[in-house]
C-alpha positions in Angstrom: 150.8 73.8 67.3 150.0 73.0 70.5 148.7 70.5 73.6 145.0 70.7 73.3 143.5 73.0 75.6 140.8 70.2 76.4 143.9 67.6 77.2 145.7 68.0 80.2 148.7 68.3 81.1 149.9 70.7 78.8 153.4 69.5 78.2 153.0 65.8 78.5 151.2 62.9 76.6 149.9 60.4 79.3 147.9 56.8 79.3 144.9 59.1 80.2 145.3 61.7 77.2 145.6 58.5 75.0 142.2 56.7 76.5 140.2 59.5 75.9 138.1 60.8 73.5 138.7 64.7 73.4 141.4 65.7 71.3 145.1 65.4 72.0 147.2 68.0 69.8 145.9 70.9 67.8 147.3 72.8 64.8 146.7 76.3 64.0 146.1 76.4 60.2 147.4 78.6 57.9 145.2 81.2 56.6 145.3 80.1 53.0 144.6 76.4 53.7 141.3 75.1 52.1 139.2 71.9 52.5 141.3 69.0 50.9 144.5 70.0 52.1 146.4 68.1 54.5 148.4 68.5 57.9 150.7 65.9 59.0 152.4 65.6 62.1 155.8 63.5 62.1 156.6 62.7 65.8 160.1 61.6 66.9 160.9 59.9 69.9 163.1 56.9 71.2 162.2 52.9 70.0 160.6 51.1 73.2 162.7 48.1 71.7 165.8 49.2 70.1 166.2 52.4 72.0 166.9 53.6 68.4 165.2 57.1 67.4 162.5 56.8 65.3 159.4 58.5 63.7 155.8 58.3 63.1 153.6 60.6 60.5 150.1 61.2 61.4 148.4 62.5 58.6 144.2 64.3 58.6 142.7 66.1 55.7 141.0 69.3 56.2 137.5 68.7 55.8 135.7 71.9 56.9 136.4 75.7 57.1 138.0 76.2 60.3 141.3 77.7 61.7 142.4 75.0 63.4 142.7 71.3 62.6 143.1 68.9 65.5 144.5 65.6 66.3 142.6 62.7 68.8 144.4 59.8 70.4 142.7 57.4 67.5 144.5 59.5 64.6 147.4 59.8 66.7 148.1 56.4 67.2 150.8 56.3 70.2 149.9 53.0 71.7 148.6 49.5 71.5 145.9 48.0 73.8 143.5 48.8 76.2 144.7 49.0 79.4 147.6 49.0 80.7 148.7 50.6 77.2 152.2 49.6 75.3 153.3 53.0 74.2 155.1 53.2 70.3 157.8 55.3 72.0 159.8 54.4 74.8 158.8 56.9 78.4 161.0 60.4 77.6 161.0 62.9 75.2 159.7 63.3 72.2 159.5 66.3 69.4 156.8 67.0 67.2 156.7 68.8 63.9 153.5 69.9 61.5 154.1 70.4 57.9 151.0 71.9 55.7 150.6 70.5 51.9 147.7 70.9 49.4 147.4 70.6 45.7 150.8 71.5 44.0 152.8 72.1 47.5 154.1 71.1 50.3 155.9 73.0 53.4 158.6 72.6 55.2 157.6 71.3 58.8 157.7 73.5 61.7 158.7 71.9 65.1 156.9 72.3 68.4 158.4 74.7 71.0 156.2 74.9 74.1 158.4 77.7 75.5 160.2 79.6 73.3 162.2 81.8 75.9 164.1 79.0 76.7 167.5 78.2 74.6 166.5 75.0 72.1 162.9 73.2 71.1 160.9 72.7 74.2 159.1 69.3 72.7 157.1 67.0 74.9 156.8 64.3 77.2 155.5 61.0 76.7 155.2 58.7 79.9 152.3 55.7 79.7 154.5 53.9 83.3 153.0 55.1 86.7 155.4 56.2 89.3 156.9 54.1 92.1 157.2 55.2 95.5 160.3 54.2 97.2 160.3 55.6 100.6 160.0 58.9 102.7 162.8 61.7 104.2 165.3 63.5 101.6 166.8 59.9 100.3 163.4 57.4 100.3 164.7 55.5 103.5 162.3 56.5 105.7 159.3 54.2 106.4 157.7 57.3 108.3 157.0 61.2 108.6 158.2 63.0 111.3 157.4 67.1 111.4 158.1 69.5 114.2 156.6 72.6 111.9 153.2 73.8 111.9 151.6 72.1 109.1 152.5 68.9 107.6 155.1 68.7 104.8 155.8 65.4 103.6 158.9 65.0 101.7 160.1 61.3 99.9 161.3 59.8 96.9 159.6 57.9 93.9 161.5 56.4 91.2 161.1 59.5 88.6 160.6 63.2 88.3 156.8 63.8 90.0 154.5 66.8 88.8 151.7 66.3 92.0 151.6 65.0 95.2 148.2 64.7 96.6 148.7 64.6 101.0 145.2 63.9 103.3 145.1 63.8 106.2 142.1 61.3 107.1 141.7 61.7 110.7 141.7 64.5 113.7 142.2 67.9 112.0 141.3 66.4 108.7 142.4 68.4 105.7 144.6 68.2 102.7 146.8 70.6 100.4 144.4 71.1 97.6 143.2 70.5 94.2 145.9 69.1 91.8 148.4 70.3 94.3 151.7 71.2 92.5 155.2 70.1 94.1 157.1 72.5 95.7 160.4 70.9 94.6 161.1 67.5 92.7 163.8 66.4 90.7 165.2 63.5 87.7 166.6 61.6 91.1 162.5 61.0 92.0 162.8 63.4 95.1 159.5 65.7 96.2 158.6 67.9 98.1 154.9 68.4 98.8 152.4 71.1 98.7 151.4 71.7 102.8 148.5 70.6 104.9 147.7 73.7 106.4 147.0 71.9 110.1 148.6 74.7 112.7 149.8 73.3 115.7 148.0 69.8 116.4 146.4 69.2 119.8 147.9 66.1 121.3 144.1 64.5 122.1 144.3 64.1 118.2 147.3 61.7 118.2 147.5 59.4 116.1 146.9 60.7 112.7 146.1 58.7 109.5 147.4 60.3 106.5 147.3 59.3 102.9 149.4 60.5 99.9 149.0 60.0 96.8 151.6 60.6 94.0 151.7 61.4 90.4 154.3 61.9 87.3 154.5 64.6 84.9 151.6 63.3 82.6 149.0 62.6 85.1 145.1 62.7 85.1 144.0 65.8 84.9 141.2 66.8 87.5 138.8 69.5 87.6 136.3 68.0 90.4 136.9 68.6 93.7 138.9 66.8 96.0 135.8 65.4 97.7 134.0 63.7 94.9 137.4 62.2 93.0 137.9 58.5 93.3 140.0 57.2 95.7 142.3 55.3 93.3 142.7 58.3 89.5 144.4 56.8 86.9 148.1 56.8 87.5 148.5 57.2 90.9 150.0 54.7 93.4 148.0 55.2 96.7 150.4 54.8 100.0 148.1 55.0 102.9 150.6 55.7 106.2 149.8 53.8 109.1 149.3 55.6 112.4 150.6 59.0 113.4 151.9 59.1 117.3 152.3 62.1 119.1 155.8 62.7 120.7 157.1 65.2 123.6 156.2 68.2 122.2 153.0 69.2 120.9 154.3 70.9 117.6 155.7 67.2 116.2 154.1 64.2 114.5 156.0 61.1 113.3 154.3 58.5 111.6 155.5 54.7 112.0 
């Protein structure tokens, strides 16, 4: 059992997975299974009410020969409306187990582990809330970016653990850090540190800079497209657009105000 290779990211269940069409979770079947038999998935994960721990089955009958049976948003059921969506579980956690039954049987279920070299079940995470920027520097009180390195490394804090942080830098030596650009550090406290802008050392005649980051949690829109034909505003991403960068005594630091 696993994330669907066509559903992005591969640990996480976000508001984009659940708007789509292509399937969500997939379910290697066993090799005696036969048209008419059933797979269920039982999903656990915390009330978005009672905070109590609940669960939901999801239940599809094998209708063709095939070795693998899978599972789209619609069948899954996770959430109610059409935009922004109310999730059946609460943001965190969840597990998910697959059981196999058919005429005259049933199994017993066997629970997702996404990485089994590490001690205890690996489940998922389910997150339909888009992150909240908070500020820049190491503790989000910073209302600026100030560098005296070589490229531009913008650090900050959001209100939860991020998975992306998109940095462009929109004027002068224009440039950014990349498709889906990884963090190089973040944490539970909402602290990042980007990917960097490979700019070298900026000529003062480019002062100011306009830069623009853009920051996603761990079950964000996945992108294949480049950079340059994306939409200014994906799905789940709160846009912060700095204002001007101005140049200070030395040539090798930018700050932004």
């Amino acid at each position: 059992m696993i994330k669907s290779p066509a559903s992005a990211p591969e640990d996480a269940i976000g508001e984009p997975n659940l708007l789509d069409v292509l399937p969500v979770l997939s379910v290697l079947l066993p090799a005696d299974a036969v048209v008419g038999d059933s797979i269920t998935l039982t999903l656990f994960g915390e009330s978005p009410t009672t905070g109590d721990q609940i669960a939901l089955a999801r239940t599809v009958v094998v209708d063709a020969d095939s070795s693998m049976i899978e599972f789209t948003a619609a069948e899954l059921d996770l959430a109610t409306g059409v935009g922004p969506l109310t999730g059946r579980f609460a943001d965190g956690d969840i597990q998910v187990a697959a059981s196999h039954a058919g005429v005259g049987f049933a199994t017993v279920v066997q629970v997702l582990d996404l990485d089994p070299l590490i001690n205890g079940l690996q489940g998922m995470y389910f997150d339909l809330t888009p992150p909240t920027f908070i500020g820049f520097g190491d503790d989000g009180m910073a209302m600026s970016v100030v560098s005296d390195m070589r490229d531009l490394i913008v650090t900050g804090k959001a209100n939860e653990e991020l998975r992306q942080v998109d940095v462009s830098v929109l004027s002068g030596p224009m440039g950014d850090n990349g498709v889906d650009p990884r963090v190089v550090a973040s944490d539970s406290s909402g602290f990042f540190m980007a990917a960097p802008v490979t700019l070298g050392v900026v000529n003062p005649l480019d002062l100011p800079l306009n830069i623009e980051v853009l920051i996603y949690d761990r079950a964000p829109r996945s992108r294949r497209s480049p950079r340059t034909t994306r939409s200014a505003r994906p799905v789940r991403v709160l846009p912060y657009l700095l204002p001007r960068l101005t140049s200070r005594s030395s040539t090798r630091r930018r700050s932004c105000r």
